[in-house]
Phi, psi and omega in degrees: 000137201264172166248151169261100149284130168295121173323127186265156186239095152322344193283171182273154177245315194206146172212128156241152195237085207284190162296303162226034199238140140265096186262143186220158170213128168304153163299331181277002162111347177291162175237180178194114179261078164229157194319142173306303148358297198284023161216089227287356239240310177297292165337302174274002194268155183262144194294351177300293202311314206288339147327298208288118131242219160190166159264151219229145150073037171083040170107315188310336202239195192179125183228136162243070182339296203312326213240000180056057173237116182217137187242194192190130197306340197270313178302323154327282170320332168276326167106035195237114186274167163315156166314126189309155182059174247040101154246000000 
């Protein structure tokens, strides 16, 4: 007799954004919590800017127009801060 696990979904559901925290929670119900810091771009952005976002790329993605800045849930999930020199 097999076990039935739920499929995971990857997509964005939600995103909140603290003084030095990024939190996003998947459709499948995981959260994902990482510091603000790996992403200087976000990091340096006025919390007005860093509001405006949208979602990007069929749910996967995560776009800020104001700040030209896109992050993506798989990247999240690797745990992969921006690139060094990343501004």
């Amino acid at each position: 007799m097999g076990i039935l696990a739920p499929s995971a979904d990857e997509r964005l559901a939600d995103l909140q954004i603290t003084e030095d925290t990024l939190s996003v929670r998947l459709m499948d119900g995981r959260s994902i919590s990482v510091p603000l810091e790996w992403y200087p771009r976000l990091a340096h952005a006025s919390a007005e800017a860093r509001a405006v976002w949208e979602i990007a790329g069929g749910g996967y993605g995560i776009h800020w127009p104001e700040i030209n800045e896109d992050l993506s849930t798989e990247g999240l999930l690797r745990g992969a801060p921006a690139p060094r020199g990343a501004t």
